[in-house]
ZAMARGU-4260 file (C-alpha; in steps of 0.2 Angstrom, whole numbers, plus 5000, padded with zeros to 4 digits):
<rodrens>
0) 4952/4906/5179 | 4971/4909/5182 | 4983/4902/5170 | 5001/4901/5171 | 5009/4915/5160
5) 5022/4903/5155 | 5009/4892/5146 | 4996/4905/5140 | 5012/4912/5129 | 5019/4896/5125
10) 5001/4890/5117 | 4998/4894/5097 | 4987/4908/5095 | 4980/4917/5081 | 4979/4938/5079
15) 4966/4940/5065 | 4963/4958/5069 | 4978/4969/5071 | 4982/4986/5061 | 4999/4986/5055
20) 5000/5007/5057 | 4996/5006/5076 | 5010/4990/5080 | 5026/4998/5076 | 5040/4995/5088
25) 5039/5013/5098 | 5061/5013/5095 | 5054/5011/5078 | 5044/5024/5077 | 5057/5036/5084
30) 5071/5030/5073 | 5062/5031/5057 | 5055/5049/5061 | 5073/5054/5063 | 5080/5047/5049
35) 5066/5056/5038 | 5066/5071/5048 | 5050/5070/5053 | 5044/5079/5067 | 5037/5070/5083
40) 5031/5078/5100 | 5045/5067/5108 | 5060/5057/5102 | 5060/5046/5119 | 5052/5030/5122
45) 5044/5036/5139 | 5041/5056/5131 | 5030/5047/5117 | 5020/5036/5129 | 5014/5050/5139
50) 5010/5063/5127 | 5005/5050/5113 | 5003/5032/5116 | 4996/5033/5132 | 4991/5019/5146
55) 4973/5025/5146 | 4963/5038/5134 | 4947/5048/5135 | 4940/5047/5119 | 4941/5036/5101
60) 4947/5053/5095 | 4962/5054/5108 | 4966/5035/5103 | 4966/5040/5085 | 4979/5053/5086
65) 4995/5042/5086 | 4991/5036/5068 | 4992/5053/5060 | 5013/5050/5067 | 5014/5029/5061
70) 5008/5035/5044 | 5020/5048/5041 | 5034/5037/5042 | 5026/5022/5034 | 5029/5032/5015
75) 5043/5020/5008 | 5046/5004/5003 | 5057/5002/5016 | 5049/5007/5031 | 5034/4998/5026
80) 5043/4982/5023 | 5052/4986/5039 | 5036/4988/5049 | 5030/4970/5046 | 5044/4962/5048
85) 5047/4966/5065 | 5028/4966/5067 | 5028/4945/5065 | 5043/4945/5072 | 5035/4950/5092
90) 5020/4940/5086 | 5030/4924/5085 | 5041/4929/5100 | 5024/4929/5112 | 5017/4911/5102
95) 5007/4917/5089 | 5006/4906/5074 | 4995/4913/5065 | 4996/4934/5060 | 4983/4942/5048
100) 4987/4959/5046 | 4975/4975/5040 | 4979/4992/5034 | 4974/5004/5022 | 4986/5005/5007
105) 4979/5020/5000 | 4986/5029/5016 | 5003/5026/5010 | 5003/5030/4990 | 5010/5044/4984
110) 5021/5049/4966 | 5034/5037/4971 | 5025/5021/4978 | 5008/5014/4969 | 4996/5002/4977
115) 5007/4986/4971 | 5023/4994/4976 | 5014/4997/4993 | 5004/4980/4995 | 5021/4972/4989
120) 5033/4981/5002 | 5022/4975/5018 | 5022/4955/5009 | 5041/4955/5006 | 5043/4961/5027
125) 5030/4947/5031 | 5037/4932/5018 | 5055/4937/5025 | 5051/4935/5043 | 5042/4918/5037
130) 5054/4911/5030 | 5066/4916/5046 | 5052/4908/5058 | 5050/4893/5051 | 5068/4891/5046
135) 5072/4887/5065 | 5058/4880/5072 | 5054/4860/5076 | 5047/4851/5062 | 5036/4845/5076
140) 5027/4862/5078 | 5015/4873/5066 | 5025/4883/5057 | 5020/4903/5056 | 5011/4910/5041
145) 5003/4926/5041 | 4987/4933/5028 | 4986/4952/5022 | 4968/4962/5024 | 4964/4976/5015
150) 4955/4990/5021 | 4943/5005/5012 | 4940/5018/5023 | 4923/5023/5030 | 4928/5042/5032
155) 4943/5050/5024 | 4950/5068/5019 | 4964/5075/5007 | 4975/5077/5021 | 4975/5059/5027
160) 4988/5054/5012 | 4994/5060/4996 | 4981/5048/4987 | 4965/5057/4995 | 4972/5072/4991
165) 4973/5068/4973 | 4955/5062/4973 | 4948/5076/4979 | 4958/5087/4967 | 4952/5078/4952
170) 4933/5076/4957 | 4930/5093/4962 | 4912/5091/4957 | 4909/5075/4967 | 4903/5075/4984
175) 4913/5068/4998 | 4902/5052/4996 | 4906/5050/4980 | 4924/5050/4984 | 4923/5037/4997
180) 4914/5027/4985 | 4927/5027/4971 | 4941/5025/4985 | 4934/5009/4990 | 4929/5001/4975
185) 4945/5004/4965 | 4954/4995/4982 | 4942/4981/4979 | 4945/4978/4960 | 4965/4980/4964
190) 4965/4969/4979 | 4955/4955/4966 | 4966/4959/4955 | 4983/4957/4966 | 4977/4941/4974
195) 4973/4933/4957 | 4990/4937/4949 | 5003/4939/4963 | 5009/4928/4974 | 5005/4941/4990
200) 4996/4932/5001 | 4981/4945/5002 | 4967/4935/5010 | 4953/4949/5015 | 4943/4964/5012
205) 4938/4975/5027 | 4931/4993/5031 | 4937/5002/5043 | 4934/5021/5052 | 4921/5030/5059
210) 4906/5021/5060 | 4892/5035/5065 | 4888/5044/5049 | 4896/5033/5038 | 4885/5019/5034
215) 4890/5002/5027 | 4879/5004/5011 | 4892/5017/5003 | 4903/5001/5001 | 4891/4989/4994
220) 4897/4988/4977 | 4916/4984/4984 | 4911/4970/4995 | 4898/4963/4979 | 4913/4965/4971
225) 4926/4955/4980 | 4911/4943/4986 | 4909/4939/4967 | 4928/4935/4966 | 4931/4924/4982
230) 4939/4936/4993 | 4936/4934/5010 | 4926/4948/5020 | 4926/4956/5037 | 4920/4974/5044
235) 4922/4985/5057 | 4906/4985/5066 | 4898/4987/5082 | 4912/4996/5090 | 4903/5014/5090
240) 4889/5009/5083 | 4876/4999/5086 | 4865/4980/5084 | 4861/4990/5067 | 4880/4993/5060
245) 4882/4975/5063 | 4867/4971/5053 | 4874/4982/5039 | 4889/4975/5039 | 4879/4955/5036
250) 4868/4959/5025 | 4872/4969/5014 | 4892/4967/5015 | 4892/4950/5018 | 4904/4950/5032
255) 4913/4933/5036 | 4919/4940/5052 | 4916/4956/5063 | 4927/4968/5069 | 4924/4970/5089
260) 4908/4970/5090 | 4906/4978/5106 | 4889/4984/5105 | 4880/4968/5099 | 4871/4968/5112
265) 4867/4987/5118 | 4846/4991/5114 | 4848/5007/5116 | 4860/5010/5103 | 4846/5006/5091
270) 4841/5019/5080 | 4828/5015/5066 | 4809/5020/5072 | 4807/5005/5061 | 4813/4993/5075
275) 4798/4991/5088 | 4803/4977/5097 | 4822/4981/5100 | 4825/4963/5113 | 4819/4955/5098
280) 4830/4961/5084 | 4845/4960/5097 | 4838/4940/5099 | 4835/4936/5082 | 4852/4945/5076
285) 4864/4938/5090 | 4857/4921/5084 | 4859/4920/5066 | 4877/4926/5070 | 4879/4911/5081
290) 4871/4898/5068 | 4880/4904/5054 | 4895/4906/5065 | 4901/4921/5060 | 4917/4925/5070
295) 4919/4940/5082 | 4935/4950/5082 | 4938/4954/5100 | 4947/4967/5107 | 4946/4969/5123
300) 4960/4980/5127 | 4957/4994/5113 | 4936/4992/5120 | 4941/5000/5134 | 4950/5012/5130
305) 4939/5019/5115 | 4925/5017/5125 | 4922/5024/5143 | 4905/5016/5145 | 4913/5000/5146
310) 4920/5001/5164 | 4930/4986/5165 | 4933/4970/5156 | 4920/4961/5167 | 4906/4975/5159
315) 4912/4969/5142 | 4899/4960/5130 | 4912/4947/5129 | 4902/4939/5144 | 4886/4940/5134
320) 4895/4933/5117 | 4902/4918/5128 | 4885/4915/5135 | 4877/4914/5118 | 4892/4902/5112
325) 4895/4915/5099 | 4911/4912/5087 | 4924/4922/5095 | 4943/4926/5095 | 4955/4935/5105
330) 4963/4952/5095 | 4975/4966/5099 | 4969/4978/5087 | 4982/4991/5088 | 4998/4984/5098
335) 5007/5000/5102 | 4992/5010/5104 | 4983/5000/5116 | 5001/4992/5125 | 4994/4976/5121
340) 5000/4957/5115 | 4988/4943/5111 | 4996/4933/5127 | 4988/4948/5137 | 4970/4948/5129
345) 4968/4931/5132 | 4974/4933/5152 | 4963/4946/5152 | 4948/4937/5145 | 4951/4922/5155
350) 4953/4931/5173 | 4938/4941/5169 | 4927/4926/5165 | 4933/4911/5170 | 4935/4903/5156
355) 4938/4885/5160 | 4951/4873/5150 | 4940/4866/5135 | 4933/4883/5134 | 4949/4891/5132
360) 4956/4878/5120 | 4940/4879/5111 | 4941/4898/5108 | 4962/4897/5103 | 4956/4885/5090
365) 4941/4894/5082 | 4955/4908/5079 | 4963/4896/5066 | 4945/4887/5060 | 4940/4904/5055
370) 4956/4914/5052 | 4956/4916/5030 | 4969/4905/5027 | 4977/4906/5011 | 4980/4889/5004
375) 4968/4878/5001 | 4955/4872/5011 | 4964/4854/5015 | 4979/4860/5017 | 4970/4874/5030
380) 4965/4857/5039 | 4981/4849/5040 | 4987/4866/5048 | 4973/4868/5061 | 4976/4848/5066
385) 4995/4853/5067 | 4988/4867/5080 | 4978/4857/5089 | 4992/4843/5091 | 5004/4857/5097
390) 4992/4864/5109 | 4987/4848/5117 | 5005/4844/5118 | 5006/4860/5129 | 4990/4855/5139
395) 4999/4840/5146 | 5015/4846/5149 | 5009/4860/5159 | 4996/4848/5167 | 4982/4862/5164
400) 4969/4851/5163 | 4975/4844/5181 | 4970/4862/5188 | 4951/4860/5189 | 4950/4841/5196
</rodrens>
């Protein structure tokens, strides 16, 4: 169904899975590579979209490239705090209300900037744009607030930060595993730790990276780890991998919400000579996600371009996740890497599969039901009814409900 674009960026949305290292500002990008002389393969706008960020890719590894260029100038305080500032600033500009955030922090630690320095840097860009946001807006409308995920890393090596680099060259008798394991786990007791005596609004745990090879089970003692101390959980799952990764990431992660997704429904992207009766495994999985309505990170966008067997939106399991009435909520995953807003994703989604006005109002609001809030629960209530008043406001004045009588 066709919605006006003025009303589909006016209405509140939510972004509950975006990566801050792939949403710089591109005039971002190229400023801070200058200022810390850093090389890039381009210093223009138009230079770095075709060599870099490009409109379309042909593999997850030439989508992967541009962040080996965000991280390097993400390596101070400044840049970083810079980064999110201007990161909620275009998420509020297109009607986003609500922005939570992953990244890895131990991508940017190095001699001069620990985990709190960095974790603290991205909260004071965020808080500041807050505090700016709401400042100005009617009191009549749901103000902006914004939650910080952390994510472990599936896959890493020394050259991905200085931090990895020290880890290997400390444990030089520990296998790469081993590494990975330590990596994550000392990110799950320090993400505890913050949460519990800062006032950094770290709401979530989350693993990201390669998924083939580098199974969910090497994080285990993380994710019992923050699950023990109330930290909200989601994974990167199903997005080259299959039903199985998304079991994984339940079971024995305890995921609260799934990142993409994508292949949730794809048999033959089951492995295990364990599983006979693949349609059943699919069935019985797809359906305790729905019961226990565990929320689906979609990214429609990024899907397609990381994943040339999906040949257009319409081809996407989003169509088979609506069907189910699954849980799910529009995401950009990576805003400059993907050339992507929220506002697009849901004209996308809507175009594709004619998602009718309830329907669409009722995936906005699952966005909010299911983002992790930071306050407390009652007060997370009061701000999803302040939502729904908003949006319903928006219904009427645009008359949208008009457009299907």
């Amino acid at each position: 169904m066709k919605y006006p674009a003025e009303y589909l960026r006016a209405i509140p949305k939510t972004d509950l899975h975006v990566h801050l290292d792939g949403s710089l500002r591109l005039g971002t990008l190229i400023e801070l590579a200058r200022e810390r002389k850093i090389t890039l393969p381009s210093y223009t706008e138009e230079g770095l979209t075709e060599l870099v960020f490009k409109r379309s890719y042909k593999s997850l590894d030439e989508y992967l490239t541009g962040f080996a260029l965000t991280t390097k100038v993400m390596q101070d305080p400044e840049s970083l705090s810079r980064i999110a500032y201007e990161l909620a600033q275009d998420n509020f500009a297109e009607g986003v209300r609500y922005l939570e955030v992953r990244f890895a922090p131990q991508l940017h630690m190095n001699s001069a900037m620990n985990l709190e320095r960095v974790m603290r840097a991205v909260d004071e860009g965020f808080r500041r744009a807050r505090d700016e946001i709401n400042g100005r807006i009617p009191a009549d409308e749901p103000p902006f607030e914004y939650g910080i995920i952390v994510c472990a890393m599936r896959f890493f090596t020394d050259a991905f930060s200085e931090y990895y680099a020290d880890l290997f060259r400390l444990h030089p008798y520990s296998t790469d595993q081993d590494i990975i394991r330590l990596a994550s786990i000392d990110l799950a007791r320090a993400a505890v730790d913050l949460r519990q005596t800062t006032d950094m609004q770290i709401v979530a745990f989350d693993l990201a990276g390669s998924e083939f090879g580098y199974p969910a089970s090497a994080h285990e003692e993380s994710y019992d780890y923050v699950h023990r101390n109330f930290l909200k959980k989601t994974v990167h799952a199903g997005e080259a991998y299959g039903p199985e990764s998304i079991f994984q990431a339940i079971t024995k992660l305890h995921a609260e919400r799934i990142g993409h997704g994508l292949h949730l429904f794809d048999s033959e992207m089951i492995y295990s000579a364990d599983i006979r009766d693949k349609a059943a495994y699919i069935e019985n999985l797809v359906n305790y996600i729905a019961d226990r309505r565990i929320t689906v990170e979609v990214c429609l966008t990024s899907n397609l371009q990381t994943s040339p067997n999906v040949a257009s939106i319409k081809a996407h399991s989003l169509g088979q996740m609506l069907a189910h009435n699954l849980s799910v909520t529009f995401c950009t995953d990576n805003r400059l890497v993907s050339h992507t807003t929220v506002t697009k994703e849901i004209e996308l989604a809507a175009d594709a599969f004619d998602i009718p006005p309830k329907q669409l109002k009722d995936l906005i609001i699952y966005g909010f039901k299911r983002s992790f809030f930071y306050l407390p629960y009652p007060e997370k209530r009061r701000y999803v009814r302040s939502v729904i008043d908003y949006y319903e406001k928006l219904e009427r004045e645009h008359k949208i409900r008009d457009m299907v009588k």
